[in-house]
VODO-385776 format. One record per residue (C-alpha): residue in one letter; y, z, x. Coordinates in steps of 0.2 Angstrom, whole numbers, plus 5000, padded with zeros to 4 digits. Layout:
! VODO-385776
AYZX/...
! end
This chain:
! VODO-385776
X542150175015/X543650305018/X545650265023/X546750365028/X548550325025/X549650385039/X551250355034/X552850375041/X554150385027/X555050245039/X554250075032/X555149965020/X555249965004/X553749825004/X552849945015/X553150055000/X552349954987/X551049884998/X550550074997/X551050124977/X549849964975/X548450044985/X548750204974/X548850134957/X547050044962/X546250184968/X546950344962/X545650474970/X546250414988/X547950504982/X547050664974/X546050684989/X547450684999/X548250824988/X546450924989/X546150925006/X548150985010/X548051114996/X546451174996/X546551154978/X544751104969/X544850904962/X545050954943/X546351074947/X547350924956/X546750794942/X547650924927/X548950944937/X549650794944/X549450694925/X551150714923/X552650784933/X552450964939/X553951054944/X553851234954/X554651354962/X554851354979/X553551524978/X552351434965/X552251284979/X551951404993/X550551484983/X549851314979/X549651244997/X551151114996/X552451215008/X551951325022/X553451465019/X555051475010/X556551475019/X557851575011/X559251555019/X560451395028/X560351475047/X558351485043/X558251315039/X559451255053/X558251335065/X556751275058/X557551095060/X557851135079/X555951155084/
! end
């Protein structure tokens, strides 16, 4: 059987370990997540997220994690005001 985990950033912080619990126990519900956001193939995700993976803003464009990059403060105030 498939979750899915809608979540809110706005639960508790035993909201929070209810889910890291959930993670911990079943670690593909998190790379398929990642995968189907990304586009990015299973193994590529699996090599990539075994430890802490710091981008650029550009190299997370490129990898599906943002949609754009916004380069400036007034940019990102308007993209705030939609």
């Amino acid at each position: 059987m498939t979750k899915v985990l809608l979540d809110t950033d706005i639960g508790t912080d035993i909201d929070d370990a209810v889910c890291l619990a959930y993670l911990l126990q079943r670690p593909d519900c998190e790379l398929l997540g990642i995968t189907t956001v990304t586009g990015q193939p299973v193994e590529r995700i699996e090599k990539d997220t075994d430890r802490n993976n710091f981008m650029s803003p550009e190299e997370a464009k490129n990898y599906g994690l943002i949609d754009k990059v916004l380069e400036s403060r007034a940019l990102v105030a308007a993209a705030a005001a939609r």
